[in-house]
mmCIF file of the N, C-alpha and C atoms, coordinates in Angstrom:
data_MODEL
# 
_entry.id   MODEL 
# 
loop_
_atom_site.group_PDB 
_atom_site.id 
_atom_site.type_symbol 
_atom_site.label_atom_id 
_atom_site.label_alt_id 
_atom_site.label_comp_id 
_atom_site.label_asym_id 
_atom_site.label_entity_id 
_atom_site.label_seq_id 
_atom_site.pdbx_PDB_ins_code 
_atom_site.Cartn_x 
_atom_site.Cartn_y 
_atom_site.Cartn_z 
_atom_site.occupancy 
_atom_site.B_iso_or_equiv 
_atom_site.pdbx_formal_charge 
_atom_site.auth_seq_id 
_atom_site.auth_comp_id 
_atom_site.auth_asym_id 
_atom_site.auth_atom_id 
_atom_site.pdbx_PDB_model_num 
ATOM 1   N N  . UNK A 1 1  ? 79.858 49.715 137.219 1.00 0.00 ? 1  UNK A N  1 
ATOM 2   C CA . UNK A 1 1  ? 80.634 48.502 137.102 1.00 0.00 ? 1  UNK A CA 1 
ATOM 3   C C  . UNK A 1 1  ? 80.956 48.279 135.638 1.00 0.00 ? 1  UNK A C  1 
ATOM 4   N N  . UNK A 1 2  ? 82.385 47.671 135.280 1.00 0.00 ? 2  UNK A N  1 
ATOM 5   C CA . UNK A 1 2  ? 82.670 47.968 134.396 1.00 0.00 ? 2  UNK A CA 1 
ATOM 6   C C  . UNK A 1 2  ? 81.952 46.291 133.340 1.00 0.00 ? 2  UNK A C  1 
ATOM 7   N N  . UNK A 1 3  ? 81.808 45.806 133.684 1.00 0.00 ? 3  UNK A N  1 
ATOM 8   C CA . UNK A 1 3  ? 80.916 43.850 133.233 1.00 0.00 ? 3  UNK A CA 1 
ATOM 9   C C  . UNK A 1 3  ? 82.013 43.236 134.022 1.00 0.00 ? 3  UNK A C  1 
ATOM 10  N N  . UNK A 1 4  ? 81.303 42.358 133.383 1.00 0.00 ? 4  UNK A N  1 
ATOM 11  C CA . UNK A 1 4  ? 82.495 40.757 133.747 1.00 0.00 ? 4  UNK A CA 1 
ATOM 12  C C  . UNK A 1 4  ? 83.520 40.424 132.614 1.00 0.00 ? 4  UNK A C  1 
ATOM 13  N N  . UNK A 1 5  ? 84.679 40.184 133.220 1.00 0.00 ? 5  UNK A N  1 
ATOM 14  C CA . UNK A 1 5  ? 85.604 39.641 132.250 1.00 0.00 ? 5  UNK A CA 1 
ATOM 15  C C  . UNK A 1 5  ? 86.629 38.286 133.259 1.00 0.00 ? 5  UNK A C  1 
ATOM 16  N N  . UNK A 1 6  ? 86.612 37.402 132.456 1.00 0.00 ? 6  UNK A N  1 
ATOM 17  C CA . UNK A 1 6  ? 87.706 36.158 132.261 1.00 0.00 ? 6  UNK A CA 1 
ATOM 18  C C  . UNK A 1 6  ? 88.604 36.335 131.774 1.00 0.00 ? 6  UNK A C  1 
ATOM 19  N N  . UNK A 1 7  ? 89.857 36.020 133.055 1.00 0.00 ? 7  UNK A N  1 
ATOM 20  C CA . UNK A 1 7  ? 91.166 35.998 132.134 1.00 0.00 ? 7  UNK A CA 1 
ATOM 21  C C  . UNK A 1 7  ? 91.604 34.635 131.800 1.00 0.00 ? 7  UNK A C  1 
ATOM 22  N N  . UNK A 1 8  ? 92.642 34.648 130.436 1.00 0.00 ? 8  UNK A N  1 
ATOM 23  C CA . UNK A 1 8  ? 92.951 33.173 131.021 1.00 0.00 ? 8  UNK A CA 1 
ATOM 24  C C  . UNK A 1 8  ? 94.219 33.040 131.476 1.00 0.00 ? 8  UNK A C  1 
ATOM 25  N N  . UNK A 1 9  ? 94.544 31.545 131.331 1.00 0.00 ? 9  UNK A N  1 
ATOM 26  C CA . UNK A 1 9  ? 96.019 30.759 132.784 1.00 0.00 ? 9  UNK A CA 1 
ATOM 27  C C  . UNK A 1 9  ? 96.968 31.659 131.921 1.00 0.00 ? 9  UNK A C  1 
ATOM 28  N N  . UNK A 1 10 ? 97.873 32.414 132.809 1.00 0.00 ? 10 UNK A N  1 
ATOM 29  C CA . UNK A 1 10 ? 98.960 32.975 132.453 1.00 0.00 ? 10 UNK A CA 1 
ATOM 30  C C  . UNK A 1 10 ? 98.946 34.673 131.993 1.00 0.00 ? 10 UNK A C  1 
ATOM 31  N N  . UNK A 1 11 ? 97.586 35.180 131.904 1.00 0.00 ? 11 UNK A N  1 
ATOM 32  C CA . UNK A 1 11 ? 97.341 36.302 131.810 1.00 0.00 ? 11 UNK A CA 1 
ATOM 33  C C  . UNK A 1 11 ? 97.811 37.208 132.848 1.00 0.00 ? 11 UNK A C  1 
ATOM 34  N N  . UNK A 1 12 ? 98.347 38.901 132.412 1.00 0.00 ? 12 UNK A N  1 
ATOM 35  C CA . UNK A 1 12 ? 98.664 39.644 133.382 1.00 0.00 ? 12 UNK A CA 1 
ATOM 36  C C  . UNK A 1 12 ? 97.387 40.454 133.863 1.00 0.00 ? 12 UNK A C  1 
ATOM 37  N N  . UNK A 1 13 ? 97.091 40.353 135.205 1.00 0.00 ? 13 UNK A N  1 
ATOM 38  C CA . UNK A 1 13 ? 95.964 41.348 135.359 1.00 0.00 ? 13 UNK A CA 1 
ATOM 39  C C  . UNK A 1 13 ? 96.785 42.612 135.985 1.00 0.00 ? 13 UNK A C  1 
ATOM 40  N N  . UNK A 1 14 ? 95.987 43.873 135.173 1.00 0.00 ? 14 UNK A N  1 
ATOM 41  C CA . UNK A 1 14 ? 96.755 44.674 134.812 1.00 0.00 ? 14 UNK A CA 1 
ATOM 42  C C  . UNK A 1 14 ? 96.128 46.060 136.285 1.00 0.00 ? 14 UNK A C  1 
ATOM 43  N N  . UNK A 1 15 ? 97.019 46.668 136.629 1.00 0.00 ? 15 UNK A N  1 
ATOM 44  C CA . UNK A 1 15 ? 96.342 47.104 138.295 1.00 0.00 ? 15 UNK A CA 1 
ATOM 45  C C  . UNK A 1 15 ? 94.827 48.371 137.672 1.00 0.00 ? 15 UNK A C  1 
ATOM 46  N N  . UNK A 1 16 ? 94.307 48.497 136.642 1.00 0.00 ? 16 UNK A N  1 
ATOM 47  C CA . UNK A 1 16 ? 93.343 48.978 136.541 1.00 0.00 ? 16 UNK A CA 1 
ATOM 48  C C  . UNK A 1 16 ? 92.119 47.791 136.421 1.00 0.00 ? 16 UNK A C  1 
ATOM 49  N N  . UNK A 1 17 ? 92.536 46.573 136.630 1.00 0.00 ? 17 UNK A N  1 
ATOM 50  C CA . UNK A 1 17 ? 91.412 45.821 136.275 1.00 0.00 ? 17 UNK A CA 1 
ATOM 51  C C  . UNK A 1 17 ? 91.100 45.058 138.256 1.00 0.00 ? 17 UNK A C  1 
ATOM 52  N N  . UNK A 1 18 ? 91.540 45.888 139.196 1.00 0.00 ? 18 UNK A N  1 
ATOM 53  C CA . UNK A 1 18 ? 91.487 45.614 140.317 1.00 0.00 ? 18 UNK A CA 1 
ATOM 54  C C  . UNK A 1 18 ? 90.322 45.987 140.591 1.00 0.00 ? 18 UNK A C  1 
ATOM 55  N N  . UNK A 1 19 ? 89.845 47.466 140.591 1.00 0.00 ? 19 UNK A N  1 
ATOM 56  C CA . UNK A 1 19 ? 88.660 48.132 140.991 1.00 0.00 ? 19 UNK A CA 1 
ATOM 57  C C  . UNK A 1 19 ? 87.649 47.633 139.611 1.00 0.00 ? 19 UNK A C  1 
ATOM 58  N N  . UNK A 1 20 ? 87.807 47.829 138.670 1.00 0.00 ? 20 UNK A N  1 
ATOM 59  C CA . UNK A 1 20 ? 86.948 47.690 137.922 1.00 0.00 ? 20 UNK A CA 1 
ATOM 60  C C  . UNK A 1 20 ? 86.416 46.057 137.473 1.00 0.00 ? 20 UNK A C  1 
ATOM 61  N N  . UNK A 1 21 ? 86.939 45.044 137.852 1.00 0.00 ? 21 UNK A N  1 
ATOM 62  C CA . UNK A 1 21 ? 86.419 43.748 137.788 1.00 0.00 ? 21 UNK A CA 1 
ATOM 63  C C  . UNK A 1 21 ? 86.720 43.118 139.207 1.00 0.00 ? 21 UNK A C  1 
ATOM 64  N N  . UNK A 1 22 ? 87.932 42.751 139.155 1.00 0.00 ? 22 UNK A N  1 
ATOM 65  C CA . UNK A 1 22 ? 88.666 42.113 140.496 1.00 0.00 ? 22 UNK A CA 1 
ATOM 66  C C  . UNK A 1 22 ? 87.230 41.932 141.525 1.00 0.00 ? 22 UNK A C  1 
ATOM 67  N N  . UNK A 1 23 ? 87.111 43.698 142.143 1.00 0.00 ? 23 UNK A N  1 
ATOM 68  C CA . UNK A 1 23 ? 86.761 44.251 143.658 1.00 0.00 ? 23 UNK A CA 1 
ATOM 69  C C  . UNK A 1 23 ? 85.750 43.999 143.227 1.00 0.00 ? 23 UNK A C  1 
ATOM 70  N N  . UNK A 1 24 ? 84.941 44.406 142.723 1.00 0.00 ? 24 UNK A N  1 
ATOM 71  C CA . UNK A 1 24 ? 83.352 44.492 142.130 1.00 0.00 ? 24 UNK A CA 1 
ATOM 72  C C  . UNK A 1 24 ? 82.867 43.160 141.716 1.00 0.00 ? 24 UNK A C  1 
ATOM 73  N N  . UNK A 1 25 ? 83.765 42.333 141.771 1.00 0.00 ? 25 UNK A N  1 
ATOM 74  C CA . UNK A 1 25 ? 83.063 41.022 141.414 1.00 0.00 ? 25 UNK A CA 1 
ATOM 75  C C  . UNK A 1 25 ? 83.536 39.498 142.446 1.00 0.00 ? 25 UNK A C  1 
ATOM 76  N N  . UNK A 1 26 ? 83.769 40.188 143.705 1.00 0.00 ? 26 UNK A N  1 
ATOM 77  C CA . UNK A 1 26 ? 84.240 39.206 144.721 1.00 0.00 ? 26 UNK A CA 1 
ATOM 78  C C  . UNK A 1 26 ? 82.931 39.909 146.016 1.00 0.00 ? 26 UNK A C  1 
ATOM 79  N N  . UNK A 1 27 ? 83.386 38.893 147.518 1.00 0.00 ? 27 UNK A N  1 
ATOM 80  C CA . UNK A 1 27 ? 82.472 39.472 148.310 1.00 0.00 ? 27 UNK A CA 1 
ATOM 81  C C  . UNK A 1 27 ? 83.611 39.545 149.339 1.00 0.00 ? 27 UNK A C  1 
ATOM 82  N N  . UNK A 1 28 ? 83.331 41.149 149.791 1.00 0.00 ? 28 UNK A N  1 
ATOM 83  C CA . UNK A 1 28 ? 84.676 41.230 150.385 1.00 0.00 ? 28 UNK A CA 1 
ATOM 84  C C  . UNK A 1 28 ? 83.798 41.406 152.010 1.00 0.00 ? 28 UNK A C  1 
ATOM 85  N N  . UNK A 1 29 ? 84.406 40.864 153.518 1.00 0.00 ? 29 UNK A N  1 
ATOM 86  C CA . UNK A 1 29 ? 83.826 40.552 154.559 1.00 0.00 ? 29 UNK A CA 1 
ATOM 87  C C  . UNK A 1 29 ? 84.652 41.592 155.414 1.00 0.00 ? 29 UNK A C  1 
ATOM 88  N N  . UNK A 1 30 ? 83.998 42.620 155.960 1.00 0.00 ? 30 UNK A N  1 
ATOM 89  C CA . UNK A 1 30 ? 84.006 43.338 157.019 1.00 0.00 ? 30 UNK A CA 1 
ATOM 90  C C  . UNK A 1 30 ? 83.424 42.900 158.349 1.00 0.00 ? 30 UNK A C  1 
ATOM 91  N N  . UNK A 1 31 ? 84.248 43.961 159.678 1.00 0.00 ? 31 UNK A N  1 
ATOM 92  C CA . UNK A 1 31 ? 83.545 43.463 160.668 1.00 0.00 ? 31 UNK A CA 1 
ATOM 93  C C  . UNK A 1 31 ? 82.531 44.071 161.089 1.00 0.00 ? 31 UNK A C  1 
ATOM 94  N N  . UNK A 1 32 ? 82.193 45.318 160.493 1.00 0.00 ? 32 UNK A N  1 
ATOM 95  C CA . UNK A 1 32 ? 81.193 46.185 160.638 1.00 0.00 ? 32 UNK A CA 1 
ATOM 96  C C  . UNK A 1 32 ? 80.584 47.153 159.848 1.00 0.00 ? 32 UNK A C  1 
ATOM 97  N N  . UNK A 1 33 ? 79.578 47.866 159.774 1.00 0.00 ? 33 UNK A N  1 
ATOM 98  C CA . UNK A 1 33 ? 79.489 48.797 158.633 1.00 0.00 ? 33 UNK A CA 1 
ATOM 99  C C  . UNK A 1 33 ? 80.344 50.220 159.023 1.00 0.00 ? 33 UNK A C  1 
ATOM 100 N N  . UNK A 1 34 ? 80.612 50.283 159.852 1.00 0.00 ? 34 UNK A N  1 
ATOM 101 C CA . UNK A 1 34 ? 81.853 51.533 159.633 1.00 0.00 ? 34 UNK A CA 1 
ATOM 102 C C  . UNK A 1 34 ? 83.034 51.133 159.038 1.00 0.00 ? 34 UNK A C  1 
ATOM 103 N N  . UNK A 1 35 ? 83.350 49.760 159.772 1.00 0.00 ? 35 UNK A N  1 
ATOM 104 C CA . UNK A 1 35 ? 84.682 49.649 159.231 1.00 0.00 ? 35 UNK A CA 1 
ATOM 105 C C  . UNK A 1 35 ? 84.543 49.532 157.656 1.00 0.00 ? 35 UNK A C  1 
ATOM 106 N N  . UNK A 1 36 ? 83.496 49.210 157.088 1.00 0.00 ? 36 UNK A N  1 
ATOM 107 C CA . UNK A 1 36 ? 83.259 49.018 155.740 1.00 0.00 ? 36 UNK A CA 1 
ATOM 108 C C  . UNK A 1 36 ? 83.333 50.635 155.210 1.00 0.00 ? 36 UNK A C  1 
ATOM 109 N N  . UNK A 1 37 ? 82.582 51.167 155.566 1.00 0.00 ? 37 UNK A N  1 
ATOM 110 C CA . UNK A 1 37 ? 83.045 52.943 155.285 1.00 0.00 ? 37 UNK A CA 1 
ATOM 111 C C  . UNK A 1 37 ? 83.902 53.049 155.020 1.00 0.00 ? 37 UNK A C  1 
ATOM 112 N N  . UNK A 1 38 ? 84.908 53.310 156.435 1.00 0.00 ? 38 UNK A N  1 
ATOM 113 C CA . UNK A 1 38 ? 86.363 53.347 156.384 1.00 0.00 ? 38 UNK A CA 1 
ATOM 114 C C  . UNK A 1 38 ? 86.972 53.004 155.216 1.00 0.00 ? 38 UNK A C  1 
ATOM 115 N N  . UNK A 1 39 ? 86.967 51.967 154.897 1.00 0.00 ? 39 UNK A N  1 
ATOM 116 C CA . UNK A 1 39 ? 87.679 50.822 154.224 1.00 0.00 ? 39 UNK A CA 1 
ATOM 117 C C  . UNK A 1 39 ? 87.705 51.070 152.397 1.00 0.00 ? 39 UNK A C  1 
ATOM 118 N N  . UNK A 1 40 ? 86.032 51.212 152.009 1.00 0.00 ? 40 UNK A N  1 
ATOM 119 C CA . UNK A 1 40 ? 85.593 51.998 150.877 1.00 0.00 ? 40 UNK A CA 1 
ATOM 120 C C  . UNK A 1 40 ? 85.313 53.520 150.848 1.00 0.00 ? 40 UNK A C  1 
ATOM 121 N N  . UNK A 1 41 ? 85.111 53.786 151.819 1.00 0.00 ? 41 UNK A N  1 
ATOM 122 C CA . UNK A 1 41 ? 84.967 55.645 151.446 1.00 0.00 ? 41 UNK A CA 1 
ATOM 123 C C  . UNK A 1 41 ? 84.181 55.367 150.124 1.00 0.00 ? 41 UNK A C  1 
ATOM 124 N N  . UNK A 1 42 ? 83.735 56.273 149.214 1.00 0.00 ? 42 UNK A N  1 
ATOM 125 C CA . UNK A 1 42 ? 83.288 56.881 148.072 1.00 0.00 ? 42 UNK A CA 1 
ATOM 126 C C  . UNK A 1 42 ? 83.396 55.578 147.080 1.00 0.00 ? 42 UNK A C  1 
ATOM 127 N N  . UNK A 1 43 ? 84.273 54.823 146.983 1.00 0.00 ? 43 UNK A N  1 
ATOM 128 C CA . UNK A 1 43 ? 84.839 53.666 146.011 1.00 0.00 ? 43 UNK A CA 1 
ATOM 129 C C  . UNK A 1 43 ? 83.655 52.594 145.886 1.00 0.00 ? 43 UNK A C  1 
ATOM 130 N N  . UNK A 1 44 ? 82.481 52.940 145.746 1.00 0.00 ? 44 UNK A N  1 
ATOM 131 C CA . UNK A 1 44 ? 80.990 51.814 145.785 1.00 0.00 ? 44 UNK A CA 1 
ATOM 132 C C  . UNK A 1 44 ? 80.960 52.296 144.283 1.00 0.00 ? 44 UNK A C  1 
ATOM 133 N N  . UNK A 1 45 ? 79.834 51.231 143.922 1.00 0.00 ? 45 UNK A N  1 
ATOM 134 C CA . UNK A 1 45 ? 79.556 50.811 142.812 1.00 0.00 ? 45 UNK A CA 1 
ATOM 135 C C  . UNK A 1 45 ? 77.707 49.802 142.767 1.00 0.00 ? 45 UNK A C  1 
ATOM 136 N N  . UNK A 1 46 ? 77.284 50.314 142.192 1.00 0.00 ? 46 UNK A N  1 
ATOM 137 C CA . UNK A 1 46 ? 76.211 49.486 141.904 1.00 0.00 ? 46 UNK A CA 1 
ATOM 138 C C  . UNK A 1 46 ? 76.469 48.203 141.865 1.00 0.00 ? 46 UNK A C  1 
ATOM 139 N N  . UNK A 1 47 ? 75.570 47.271 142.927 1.00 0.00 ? 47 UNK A N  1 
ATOM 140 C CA . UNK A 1 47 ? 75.948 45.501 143.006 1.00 0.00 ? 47 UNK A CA 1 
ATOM 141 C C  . UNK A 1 47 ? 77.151 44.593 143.908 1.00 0.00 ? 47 UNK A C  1 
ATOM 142 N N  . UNK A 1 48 ? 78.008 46.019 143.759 1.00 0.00 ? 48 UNK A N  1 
ATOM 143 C CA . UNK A 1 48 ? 78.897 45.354 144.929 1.00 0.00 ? 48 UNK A CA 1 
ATOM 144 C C  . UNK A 1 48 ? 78.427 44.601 146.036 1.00 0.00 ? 48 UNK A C  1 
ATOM 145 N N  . UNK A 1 49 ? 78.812 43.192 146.596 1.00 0.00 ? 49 UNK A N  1 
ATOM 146 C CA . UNK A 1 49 ? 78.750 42.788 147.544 1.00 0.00 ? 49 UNK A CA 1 
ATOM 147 C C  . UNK A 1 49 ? 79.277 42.783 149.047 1.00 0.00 ? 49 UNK A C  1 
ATOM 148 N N  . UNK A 1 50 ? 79.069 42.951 150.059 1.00 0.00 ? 50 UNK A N  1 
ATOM 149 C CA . UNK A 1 50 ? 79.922 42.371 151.395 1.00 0.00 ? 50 UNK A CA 1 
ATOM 150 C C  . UNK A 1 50 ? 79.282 41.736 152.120 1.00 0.00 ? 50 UNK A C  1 
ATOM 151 N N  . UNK A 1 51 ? 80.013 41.229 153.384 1.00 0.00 ? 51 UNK A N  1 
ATOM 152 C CA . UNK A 1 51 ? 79.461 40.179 154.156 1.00 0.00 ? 51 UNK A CA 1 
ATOM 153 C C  . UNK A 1 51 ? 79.620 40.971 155.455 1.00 0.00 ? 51 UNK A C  1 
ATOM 154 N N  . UNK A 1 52 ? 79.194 41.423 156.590 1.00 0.00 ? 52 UNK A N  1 
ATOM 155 C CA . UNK A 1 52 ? 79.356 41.660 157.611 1.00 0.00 ? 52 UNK A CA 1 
ATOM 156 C C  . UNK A 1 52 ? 79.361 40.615 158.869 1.00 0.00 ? 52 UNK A C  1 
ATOM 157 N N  . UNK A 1 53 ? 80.395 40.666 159.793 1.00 0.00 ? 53 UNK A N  1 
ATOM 158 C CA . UNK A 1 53 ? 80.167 39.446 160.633 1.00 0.00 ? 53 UNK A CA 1 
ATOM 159 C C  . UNK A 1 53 ? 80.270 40.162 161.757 1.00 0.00 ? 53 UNK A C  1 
ATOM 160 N N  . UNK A 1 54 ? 79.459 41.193 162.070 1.00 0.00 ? 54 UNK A N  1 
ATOM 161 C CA . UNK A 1 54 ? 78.991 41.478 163.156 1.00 0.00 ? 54 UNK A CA 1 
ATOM 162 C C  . UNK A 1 54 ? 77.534 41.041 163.537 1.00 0.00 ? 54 UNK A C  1 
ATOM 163 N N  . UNK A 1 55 ? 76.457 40.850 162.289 1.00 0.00 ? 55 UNK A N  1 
ATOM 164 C CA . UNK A 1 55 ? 75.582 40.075 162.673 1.00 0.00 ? 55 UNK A CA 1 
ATOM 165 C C  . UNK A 1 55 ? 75.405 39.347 161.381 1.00 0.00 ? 55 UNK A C  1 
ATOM 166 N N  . UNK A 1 56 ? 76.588 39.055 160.545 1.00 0.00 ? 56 UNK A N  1 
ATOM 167 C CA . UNK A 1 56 ? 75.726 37.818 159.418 1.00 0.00 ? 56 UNK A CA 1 
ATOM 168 C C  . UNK A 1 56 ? 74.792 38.160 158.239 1.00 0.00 ? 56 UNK A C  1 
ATOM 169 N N  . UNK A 1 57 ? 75.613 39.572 158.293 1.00 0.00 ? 57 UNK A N  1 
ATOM 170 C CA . UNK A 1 57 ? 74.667 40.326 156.922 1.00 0.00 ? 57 UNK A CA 1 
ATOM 171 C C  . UNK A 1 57 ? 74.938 40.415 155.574 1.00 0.00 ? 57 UNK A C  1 
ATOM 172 N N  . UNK A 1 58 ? 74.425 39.602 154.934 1.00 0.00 ? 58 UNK A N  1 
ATOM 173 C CA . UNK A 1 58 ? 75.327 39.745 153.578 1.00 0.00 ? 58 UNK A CA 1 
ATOM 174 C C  . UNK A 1 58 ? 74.481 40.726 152.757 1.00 0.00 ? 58 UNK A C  1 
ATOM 175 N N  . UNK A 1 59 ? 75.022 41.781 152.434 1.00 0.00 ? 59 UNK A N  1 
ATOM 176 C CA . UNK A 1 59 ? 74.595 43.138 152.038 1.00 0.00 ? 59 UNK A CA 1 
ATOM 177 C C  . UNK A 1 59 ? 75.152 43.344 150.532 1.00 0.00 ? 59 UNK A C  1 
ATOM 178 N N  . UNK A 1 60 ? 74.227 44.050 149.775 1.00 0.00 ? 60 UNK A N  1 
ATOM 179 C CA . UNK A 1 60 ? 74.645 44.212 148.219 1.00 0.00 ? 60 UNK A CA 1 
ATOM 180 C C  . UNK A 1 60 ? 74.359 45.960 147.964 1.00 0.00 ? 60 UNK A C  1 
ATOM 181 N N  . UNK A 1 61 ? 74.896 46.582 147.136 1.00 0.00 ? 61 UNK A N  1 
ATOM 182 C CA . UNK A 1 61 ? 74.952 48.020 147.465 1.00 0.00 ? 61 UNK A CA 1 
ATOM 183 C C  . UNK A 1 61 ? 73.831 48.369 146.027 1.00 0.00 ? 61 UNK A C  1 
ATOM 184 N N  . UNK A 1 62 ? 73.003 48.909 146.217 1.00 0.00 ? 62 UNK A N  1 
ATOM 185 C CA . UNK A 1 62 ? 71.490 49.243 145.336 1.00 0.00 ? 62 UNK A CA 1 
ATOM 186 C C  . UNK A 1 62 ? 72.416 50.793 144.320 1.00 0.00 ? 62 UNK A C  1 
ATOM 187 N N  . UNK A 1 63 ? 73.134 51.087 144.543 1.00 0.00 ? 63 UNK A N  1 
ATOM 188 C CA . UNK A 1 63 ? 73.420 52.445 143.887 1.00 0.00 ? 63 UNK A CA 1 
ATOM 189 C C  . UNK A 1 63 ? 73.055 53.819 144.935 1.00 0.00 ? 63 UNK A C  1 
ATOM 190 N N  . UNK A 1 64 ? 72.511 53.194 145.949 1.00 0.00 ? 64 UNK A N  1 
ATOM 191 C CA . UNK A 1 64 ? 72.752 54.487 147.171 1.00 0.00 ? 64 UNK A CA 1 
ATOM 192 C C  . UNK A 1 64 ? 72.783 54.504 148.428 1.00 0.00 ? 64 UNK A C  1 
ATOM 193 N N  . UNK A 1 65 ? 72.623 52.828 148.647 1.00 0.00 ? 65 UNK A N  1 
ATOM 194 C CA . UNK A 1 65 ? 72.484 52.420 149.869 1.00 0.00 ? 65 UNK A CA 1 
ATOM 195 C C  . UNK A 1 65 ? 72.991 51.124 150.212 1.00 0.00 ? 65 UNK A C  1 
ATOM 196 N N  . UNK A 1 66 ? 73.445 50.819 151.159 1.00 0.00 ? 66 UNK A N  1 
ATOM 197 C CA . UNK A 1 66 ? 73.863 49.190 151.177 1.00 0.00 ? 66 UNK A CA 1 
ATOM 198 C C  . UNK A 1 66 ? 71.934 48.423 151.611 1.00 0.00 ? 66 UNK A C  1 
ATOM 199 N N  . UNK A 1 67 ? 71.523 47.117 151.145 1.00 0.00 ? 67 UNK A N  1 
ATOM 200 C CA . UNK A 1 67 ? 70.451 46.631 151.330 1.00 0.00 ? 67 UNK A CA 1 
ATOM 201 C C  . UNK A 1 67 ? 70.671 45.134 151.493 1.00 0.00 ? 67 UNK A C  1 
ATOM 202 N N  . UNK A 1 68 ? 70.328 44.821 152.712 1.00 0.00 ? 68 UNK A N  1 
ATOM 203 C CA . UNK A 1 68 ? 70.176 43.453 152.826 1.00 0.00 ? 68 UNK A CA 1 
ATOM 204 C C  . UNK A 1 68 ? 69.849 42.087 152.244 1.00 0.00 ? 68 UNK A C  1 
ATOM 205 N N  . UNK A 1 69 ? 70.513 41.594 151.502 1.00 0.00 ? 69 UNK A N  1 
ATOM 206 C CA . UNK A 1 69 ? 70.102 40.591 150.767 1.00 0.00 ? 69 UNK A CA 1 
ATOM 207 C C  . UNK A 1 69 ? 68.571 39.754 151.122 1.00 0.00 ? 69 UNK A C  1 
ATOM 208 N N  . UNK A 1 70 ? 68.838 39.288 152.690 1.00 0.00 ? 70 UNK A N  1 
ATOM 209 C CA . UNK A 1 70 ? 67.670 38.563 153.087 1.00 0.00 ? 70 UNK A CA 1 
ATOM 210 C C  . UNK A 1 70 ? 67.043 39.182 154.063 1.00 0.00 ? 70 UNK A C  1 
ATOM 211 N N  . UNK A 1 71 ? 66.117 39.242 154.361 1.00 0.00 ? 71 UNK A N  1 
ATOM 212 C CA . UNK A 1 71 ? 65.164 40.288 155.708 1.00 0.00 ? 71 UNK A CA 1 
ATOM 213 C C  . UNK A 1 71 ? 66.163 40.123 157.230 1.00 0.00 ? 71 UNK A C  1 
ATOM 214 N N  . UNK A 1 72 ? 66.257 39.013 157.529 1.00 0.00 ? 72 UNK A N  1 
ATOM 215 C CA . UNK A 1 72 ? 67.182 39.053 158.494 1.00 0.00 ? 72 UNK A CA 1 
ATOM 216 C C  . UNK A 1 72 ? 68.197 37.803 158.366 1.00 0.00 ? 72 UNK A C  1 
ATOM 217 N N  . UNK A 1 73 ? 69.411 37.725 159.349 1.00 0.00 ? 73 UNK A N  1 
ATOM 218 C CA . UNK A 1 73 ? 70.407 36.769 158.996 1.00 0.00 ? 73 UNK A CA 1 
ATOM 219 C C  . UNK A 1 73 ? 70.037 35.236 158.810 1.00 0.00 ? 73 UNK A C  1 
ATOM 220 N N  . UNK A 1 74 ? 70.307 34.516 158.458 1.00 0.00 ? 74 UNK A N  1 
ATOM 221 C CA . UNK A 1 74 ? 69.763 32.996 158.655 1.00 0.00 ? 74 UNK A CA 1 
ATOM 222 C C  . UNK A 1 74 ? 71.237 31.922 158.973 1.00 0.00 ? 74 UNK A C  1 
ATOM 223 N N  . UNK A 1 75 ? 70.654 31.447 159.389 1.00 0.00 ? 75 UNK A N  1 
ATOM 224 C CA . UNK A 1 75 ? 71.759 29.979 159.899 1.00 0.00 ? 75 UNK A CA 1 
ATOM 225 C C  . UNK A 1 75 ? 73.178 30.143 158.833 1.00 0.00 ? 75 UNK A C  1 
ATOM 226 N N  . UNK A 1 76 ? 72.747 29.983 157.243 1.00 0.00 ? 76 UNK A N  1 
ATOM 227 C CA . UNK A 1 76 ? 73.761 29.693 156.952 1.00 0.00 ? 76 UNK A CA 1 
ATOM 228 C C  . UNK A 1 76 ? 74.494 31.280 156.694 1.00 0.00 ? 76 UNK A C  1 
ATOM 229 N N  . UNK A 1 77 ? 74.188 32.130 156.646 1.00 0.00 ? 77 UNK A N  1 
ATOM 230 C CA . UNK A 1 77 ? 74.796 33.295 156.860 1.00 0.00 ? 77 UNK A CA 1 
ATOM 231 C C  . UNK A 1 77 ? 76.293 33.609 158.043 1.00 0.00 ? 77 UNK A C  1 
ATOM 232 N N  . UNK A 1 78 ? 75.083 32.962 159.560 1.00 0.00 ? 78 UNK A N  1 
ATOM 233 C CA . UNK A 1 78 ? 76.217 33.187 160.793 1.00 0.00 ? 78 UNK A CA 1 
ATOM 234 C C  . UNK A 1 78 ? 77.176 31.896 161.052 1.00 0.00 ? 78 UNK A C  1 
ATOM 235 N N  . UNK A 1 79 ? 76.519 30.842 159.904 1.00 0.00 ? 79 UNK A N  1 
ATOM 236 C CA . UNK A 1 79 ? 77.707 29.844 160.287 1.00 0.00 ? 79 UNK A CA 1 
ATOM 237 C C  . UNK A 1 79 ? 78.755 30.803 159.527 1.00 0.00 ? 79 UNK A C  1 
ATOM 238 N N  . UNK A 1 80 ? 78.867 31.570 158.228 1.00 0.00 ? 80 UNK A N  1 
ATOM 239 C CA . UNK A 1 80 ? 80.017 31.740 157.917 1.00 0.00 ? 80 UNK A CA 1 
ATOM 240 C C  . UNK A 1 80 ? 80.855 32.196 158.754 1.00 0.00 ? 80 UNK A C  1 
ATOM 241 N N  . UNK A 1 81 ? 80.043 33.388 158.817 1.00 0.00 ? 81 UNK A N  1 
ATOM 242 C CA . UNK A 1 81 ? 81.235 34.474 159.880 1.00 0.00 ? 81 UNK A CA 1 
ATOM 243 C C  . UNK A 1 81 ? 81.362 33.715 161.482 1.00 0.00 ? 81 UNK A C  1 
ATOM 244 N N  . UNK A 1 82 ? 81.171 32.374 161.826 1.00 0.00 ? 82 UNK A N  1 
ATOM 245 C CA . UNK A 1 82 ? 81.632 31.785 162.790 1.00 0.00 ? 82 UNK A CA 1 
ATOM 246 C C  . UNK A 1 82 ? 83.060 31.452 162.917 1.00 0.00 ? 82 UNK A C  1 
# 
C-alpha cells in the first residue's frame, strides 16, 4: 500500500492514484468470497478491507489471506448488509 494521502476541493485525482490510495483505502462490499476473487484476482494488498453480505463478514486481507475482523458476525455487521 502506497500510505494515505488527502486531496484537496478541486484537485485532479489522477487514474494511478485509484489502486494505490482510492481502492486500498475504502471498504469495498461483495456478495461472496468468490465473487470477491473474481472481482480482485491478484490486485490485494496488505490491509485492504471488504464487507461480505453473504454472512456479514467484514474481512481485512493480512498479506496472504483474507481474516476476519471479528470471530463471528455480530448484529451490527448483518444490519448492514440488510
Amino acid at each position: 500500500m502506497a500510505g494515505w494521502k488527502e486531496w484537496a476541493i478541486g484537485e485532479v485525482v489522477e487514474a494511478g492514484d485509484m489502486q494505490s490510495y482510492i481502492q486500498d483505502q475504502t471498504v469495498m462490499v461483495f456478495a461472496t468470497a468468490a465473487a470477491r476473487s473474481t472481482a480482485l484476482g491478484t490486485a490485494v494488498t496488505e490491509g485492504m478491507v471488504t464487507y461480505r453480505t453473504d454472512g456479514g463478514l467484514l474481512e481485512f486481507y493480512n498479506g496472504s489471506a483474507w481474516t476476519s475482523v471479528a470471530a463471528e458476525p455480530t448484529s451490527a455487521f448483518l444490519l448492514m448488509g440488510a
